[in-house]
Z-matrix of the N, CA and C atoms (Angstrom, degrees):
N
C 1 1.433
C 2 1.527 1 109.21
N 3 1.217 2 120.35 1 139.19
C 4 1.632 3 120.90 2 -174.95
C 5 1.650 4 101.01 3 -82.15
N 6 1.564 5 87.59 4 133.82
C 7 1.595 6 107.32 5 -177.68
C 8 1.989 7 121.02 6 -74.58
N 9 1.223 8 70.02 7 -62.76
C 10 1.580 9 102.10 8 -168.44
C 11 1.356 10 131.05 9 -164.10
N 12 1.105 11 119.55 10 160.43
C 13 1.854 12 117.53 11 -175.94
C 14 1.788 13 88.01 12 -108.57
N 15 1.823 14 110.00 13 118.85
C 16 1.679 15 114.57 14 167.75
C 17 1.559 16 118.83 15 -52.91
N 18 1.121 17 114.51 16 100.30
C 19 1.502 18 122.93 17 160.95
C 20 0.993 19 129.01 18 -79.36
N 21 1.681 20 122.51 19 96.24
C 22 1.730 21 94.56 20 171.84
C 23 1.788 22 129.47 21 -106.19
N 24 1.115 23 113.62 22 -155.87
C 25 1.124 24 107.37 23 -161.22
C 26 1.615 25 120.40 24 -84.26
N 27 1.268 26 127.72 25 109.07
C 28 1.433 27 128.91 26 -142.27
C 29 2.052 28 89.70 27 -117.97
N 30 1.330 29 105.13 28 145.63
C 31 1.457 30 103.40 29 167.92
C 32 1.789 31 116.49 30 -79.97
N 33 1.282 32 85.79 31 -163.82
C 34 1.795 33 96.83 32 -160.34
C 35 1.934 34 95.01 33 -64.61
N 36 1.022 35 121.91 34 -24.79
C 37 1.751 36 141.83 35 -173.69
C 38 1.252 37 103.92 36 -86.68
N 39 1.566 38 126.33 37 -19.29
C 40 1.392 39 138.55 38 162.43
C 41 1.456 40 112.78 39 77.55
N 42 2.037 41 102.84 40 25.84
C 43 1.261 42 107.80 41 157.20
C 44 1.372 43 123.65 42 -101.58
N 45 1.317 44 101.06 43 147.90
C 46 1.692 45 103.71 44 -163.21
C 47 1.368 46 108.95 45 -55.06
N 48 1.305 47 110.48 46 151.04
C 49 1.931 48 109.31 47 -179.53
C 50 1.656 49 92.67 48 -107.49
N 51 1.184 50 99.86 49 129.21
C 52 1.573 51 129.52 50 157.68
C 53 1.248 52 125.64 51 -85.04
N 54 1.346 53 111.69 52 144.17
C 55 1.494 54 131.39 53 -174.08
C 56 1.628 55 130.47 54 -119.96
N 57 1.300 56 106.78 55 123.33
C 58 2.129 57 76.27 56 -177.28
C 59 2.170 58 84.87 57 -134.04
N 60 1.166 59 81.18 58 92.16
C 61 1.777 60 99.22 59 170.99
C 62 1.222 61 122.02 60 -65.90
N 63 1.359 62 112.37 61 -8.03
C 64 1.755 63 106.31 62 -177.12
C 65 1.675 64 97.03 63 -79.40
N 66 1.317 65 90.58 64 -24.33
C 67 1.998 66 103.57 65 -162.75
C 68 2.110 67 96.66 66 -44.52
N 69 1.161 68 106.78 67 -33.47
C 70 1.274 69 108.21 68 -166.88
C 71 1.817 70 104.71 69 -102.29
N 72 1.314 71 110.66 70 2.21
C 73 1.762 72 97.69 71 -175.53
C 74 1.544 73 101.41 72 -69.54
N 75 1.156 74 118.99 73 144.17
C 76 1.671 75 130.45 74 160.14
C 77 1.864 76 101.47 75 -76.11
N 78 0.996 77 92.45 76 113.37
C 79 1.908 78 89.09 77 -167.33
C 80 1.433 79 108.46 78 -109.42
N 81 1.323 80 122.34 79 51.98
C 82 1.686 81 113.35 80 -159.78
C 83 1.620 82 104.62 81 -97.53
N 84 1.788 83 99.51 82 45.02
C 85 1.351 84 96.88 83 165.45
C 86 1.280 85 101.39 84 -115.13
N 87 1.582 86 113.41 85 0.98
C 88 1.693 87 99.82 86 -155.17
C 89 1.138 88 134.79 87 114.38
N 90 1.804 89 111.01 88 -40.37
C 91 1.338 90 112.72 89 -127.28
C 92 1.558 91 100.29 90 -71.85
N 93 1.356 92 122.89 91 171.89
C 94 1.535 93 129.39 92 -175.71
C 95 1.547 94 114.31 93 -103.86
N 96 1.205 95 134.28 94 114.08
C 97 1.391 96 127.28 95 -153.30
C 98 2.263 97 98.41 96 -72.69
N 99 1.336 98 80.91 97 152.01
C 100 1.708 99 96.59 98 -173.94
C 101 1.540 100 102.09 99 -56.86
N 102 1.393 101 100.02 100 174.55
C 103 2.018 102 102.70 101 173.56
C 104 1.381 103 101.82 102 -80.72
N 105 1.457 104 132.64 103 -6.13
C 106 1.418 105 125.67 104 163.72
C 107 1.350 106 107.37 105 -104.06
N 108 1.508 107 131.95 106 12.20
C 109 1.448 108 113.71 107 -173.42
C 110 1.562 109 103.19 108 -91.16
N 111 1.294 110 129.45 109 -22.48
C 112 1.642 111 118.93 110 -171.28
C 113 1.448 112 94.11 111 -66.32
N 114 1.546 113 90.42 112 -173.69
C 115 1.383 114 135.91 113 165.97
C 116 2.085 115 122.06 114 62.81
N 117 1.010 116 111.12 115 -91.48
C 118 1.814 117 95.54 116 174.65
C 119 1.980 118 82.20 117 -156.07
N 120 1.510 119 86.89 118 161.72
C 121 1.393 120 112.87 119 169.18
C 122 1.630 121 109.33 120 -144.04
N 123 1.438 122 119.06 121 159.46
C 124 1.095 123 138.73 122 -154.44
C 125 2.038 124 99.15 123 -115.46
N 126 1.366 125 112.10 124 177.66
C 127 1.091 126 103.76 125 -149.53
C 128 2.146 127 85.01 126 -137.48
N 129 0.970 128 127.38 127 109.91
C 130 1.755 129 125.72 128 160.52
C 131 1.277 130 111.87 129 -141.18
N 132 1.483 131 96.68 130 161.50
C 133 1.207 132 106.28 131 -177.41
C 134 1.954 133 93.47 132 -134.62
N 135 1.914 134 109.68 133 160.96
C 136 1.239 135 121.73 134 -175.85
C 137 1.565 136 114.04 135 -117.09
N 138 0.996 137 153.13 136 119.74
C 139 1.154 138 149.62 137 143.41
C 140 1.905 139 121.36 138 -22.74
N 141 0.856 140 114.68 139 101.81
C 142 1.327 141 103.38 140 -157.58
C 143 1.699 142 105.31 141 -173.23
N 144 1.533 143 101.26 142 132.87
C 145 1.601 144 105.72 143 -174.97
C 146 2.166 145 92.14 144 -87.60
N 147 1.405 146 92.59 145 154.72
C 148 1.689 147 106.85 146 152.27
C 149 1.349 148 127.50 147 -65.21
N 150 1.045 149 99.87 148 75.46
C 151 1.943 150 114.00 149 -173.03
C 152 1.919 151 101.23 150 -139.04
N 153 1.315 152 104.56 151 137.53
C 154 1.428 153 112.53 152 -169.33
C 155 1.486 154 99.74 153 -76.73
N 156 1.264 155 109.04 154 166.30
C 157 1.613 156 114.44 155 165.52
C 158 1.657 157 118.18 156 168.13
N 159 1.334 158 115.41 157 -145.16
C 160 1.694 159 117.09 158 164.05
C 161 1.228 160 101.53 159 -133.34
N 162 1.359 161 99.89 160 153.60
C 163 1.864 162 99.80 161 165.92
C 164 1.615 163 106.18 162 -146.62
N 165 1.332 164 87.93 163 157.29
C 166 1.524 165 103.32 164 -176.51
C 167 1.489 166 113.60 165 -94.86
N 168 1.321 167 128.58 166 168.05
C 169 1.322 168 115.36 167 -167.66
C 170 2.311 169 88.14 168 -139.77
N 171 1.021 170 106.59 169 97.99
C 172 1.869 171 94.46 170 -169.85
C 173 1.294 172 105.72 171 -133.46
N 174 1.797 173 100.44 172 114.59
C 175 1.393 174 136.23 173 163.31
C 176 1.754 175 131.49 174 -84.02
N 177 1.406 176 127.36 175 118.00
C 178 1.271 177 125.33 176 -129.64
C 179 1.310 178 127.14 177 -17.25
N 180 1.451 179 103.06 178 91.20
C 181 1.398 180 131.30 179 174.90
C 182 1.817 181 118.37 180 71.40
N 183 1.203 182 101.99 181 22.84
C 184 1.492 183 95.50 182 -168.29
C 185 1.927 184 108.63 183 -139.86
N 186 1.221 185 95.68 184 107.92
C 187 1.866 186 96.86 185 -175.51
C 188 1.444 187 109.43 186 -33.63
N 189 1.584 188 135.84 187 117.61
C 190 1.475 189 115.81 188 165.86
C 191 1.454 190 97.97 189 -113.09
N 192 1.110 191 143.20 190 33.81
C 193 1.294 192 144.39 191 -170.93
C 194 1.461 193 131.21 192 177.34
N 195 1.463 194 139.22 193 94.25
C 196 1.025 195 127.84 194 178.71
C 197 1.715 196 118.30 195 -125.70
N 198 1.530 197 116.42 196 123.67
C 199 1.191 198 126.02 197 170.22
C 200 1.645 199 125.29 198 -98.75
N 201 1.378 200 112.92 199 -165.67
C 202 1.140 201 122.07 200 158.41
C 203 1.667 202 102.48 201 -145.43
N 204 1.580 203 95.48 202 -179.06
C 205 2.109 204 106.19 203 -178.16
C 206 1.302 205 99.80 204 -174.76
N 207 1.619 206 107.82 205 146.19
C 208 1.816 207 105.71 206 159.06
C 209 1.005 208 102.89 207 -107.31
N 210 1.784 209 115.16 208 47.20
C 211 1.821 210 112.04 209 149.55
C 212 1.364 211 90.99 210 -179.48
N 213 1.480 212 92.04 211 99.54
C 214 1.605 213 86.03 212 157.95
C 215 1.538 214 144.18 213 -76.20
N 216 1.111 215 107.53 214 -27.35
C 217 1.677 216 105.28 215 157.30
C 218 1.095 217 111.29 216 -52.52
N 219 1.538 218 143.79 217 -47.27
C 220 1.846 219 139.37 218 -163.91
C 221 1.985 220 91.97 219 -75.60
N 222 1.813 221 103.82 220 -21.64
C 223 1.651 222 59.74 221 -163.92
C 224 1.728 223 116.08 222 -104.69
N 225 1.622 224 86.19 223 16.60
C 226 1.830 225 95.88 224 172.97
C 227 1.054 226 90.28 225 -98.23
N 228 1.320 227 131.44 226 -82.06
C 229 1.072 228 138.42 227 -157.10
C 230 2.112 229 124.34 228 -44.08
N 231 1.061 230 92.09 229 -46.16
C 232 1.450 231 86.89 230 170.29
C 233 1.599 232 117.47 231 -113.67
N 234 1.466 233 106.13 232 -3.64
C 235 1.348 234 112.15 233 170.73
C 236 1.590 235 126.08 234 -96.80
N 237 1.114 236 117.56 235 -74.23
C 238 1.622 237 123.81 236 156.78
C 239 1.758 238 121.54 237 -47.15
N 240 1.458 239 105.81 238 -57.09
C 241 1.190 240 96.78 239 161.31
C 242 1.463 241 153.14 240 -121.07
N 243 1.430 242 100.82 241 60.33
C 244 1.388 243 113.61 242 158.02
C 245 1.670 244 105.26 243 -157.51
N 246 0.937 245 97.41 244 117.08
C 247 2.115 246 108.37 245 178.47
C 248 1.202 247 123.68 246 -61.93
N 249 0.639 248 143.35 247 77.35
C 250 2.322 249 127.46 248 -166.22
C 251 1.376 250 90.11 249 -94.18
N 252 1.552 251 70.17 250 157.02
C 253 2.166 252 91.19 251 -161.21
C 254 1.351 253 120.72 252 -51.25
N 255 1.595 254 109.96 253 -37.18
C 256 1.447 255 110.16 254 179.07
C 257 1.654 256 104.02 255 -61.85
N 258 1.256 257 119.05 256 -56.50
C 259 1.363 258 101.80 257 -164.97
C 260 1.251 259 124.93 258 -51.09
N 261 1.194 260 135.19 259 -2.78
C 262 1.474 261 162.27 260 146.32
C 263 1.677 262 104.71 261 -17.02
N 264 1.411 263 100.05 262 -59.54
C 265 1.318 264 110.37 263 -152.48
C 266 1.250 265 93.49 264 -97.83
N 267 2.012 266 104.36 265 177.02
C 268 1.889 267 107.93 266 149.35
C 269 1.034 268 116.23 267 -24.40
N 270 1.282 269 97.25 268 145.96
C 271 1.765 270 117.37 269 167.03
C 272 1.456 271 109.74 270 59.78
N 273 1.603 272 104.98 271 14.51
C 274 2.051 273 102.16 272 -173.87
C 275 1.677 274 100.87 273 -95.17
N 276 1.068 275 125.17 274 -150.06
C 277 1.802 276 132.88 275 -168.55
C 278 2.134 277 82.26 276 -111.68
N 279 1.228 278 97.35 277 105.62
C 280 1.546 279 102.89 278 161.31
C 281 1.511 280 111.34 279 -80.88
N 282 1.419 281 116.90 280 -52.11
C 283 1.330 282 103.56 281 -175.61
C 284 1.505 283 105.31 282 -67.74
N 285 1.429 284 151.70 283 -31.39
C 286 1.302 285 122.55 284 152.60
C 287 1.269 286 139.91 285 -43.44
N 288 1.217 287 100.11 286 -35.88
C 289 1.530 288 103.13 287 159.72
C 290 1.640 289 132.90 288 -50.05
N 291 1.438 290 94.28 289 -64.71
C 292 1.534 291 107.98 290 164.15
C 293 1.384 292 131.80 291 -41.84
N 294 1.106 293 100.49 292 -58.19
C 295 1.829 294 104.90 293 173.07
C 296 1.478 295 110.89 294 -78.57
N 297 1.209 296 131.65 295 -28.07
C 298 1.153 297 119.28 296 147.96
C 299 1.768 298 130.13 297 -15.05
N 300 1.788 299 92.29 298 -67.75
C 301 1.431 300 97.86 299 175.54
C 302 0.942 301 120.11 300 -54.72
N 303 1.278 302 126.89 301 -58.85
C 304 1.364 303 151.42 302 -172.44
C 305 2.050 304 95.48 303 -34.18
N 306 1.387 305 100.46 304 -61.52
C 307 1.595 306 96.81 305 171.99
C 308 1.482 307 105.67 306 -60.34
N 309 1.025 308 132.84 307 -74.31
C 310 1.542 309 118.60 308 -175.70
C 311 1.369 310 126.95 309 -31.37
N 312 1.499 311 126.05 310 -38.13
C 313 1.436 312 142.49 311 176.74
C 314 1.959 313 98.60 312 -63.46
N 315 1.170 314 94.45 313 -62.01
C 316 1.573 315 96.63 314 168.43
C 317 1.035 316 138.10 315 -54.40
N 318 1.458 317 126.02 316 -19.93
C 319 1.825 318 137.56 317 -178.07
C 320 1.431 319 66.83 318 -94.80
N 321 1.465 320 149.71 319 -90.20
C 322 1.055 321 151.14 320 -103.90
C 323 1.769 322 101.37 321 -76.37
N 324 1.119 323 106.26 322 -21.84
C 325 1.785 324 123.90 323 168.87
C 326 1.134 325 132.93 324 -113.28
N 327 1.756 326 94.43 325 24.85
C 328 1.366 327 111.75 326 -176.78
C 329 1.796 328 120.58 327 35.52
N 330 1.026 329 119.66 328 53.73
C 331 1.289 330 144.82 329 -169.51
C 332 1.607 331 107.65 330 -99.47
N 333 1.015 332 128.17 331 126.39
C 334 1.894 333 116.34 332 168.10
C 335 1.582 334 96.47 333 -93.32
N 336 1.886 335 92.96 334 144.85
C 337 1.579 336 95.41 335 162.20
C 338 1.505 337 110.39 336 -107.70
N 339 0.879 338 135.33 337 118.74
C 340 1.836 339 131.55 338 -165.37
C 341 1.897 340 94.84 339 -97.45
N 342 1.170 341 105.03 340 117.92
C 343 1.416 342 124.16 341 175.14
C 344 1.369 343 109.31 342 -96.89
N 345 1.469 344 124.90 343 121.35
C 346 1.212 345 133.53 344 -152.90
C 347 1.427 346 95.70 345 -129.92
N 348 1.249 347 132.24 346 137.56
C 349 1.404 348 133.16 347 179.62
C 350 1.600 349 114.76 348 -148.49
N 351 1.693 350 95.53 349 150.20
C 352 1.775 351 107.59 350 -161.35
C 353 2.180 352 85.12 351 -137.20
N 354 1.418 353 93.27 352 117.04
C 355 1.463 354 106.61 353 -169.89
C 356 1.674 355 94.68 354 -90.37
N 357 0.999 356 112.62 355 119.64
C 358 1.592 357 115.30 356 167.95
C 359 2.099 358 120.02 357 -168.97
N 360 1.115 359 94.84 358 163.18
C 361 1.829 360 94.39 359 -176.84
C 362 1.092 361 110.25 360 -69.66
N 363 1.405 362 110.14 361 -49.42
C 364 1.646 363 106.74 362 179.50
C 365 1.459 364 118.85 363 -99.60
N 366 1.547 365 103.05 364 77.33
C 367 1.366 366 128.30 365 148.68
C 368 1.602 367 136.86 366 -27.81
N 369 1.368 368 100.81 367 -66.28
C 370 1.570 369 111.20 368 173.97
C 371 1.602 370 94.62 369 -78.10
N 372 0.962 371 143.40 370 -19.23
C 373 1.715 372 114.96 371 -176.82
C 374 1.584 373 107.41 372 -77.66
N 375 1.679 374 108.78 373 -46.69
C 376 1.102 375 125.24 374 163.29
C 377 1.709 376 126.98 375 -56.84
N 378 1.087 377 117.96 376 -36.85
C 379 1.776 378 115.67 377 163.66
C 380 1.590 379 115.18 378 -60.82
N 381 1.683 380 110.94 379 -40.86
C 382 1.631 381 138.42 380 162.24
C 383 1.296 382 101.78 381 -40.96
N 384 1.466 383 135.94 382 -85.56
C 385 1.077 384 143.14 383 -166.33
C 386 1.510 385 121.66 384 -39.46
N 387 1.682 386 115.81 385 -65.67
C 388 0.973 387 158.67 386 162.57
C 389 2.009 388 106.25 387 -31.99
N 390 1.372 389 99.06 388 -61.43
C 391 1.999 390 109.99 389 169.28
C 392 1.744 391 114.87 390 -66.07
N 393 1.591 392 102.54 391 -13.07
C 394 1.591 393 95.85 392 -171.53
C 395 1.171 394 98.46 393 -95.00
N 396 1.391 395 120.77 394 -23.73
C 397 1.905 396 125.74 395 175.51
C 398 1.488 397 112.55 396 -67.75
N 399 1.518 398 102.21 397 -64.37
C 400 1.039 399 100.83 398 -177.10
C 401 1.748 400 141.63 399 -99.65
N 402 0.607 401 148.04 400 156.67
C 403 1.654 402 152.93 401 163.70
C 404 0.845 403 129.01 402 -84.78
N 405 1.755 404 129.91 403 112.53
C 406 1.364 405 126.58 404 -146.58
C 407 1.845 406 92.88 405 -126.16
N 408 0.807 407 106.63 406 161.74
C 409 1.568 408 114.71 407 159.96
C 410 1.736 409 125.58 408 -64.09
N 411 1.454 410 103.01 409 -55.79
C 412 1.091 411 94.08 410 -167.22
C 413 1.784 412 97.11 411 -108.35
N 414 1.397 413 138.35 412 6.46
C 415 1.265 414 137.16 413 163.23
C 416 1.701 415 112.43 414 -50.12
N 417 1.043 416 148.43 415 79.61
C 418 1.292 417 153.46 416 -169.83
C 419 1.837 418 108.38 417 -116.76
N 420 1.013 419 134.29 418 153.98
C 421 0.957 420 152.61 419 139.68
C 422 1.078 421 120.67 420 -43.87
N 423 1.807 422 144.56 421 124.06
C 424 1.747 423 103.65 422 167.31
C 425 1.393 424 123.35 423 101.94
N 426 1.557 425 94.88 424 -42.11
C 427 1.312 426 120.61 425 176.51
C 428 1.665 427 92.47 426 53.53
């Protein structure tokens, strides 16, 4: 069932505001930021109860992304959209990172991402099923 169209957070000029959160990590391990940790990230939030499921992520008319979660509010809302500095780096959330951009590239081309969601327990069989049919863009291994 379609959720919502991703909005993110745009200034008073109704250009998107960018973020580059690693800029502020205290890094006194070293660590080396991921192949998704540079450059800027964008800031949204979803309307959405804590109920498990999969969701689709579809840009003019064509799935480029499909997950699952046993909460979808935690995993837009504090996962997809908002970056903290560590995850930037090693050992941080790459695929948050990544799809992150992916929304920023898209506000930035005025693009809608239409988030489509299927509420159910068995999530991973259903995200499973769903990745063996189809072919997504950004579904990778490895990330």
């Amino acid at each position: 069932m379609f959720l919502q169209i991703i909005d993110v957070e745009r200034d008073s000029n109704g250009l998107v505001i960018e973020d580059a959160p690693q800029s502020r990590y205290q890094n006194m391990h070293n660590l080396k930021l991921h192949g998704y940790g540079g450059g800027t990230f964008c800031k949204f939030k979803i309307s959405a109860d804590e109920v498990p499921g999969v969701y689709l992520w579809i840009v003019d008319d064509e799935i480029i992304y499909i997950g699952e979660t046993a909460n979808l509010r935690n995993r837009f809302n504090t996962g997809y959209g908002v970056i903290s500095a560590r995850n930037c780096f090693e050992g941080g959330q790459t695929t948050n990172c990544k799809m992150n951009k992916v929304v920023l590239e898209c506000a930035k081309q005025n693009k809608e991402i239409k988030l489509y969601f299927y509420q159910t327990e068995k999530f991973k069989e259903v995200e499973l099923e769903l990745l063996r049919s189809i072919n997504t863009k950004y579904n990778v291994k490895d990330n």
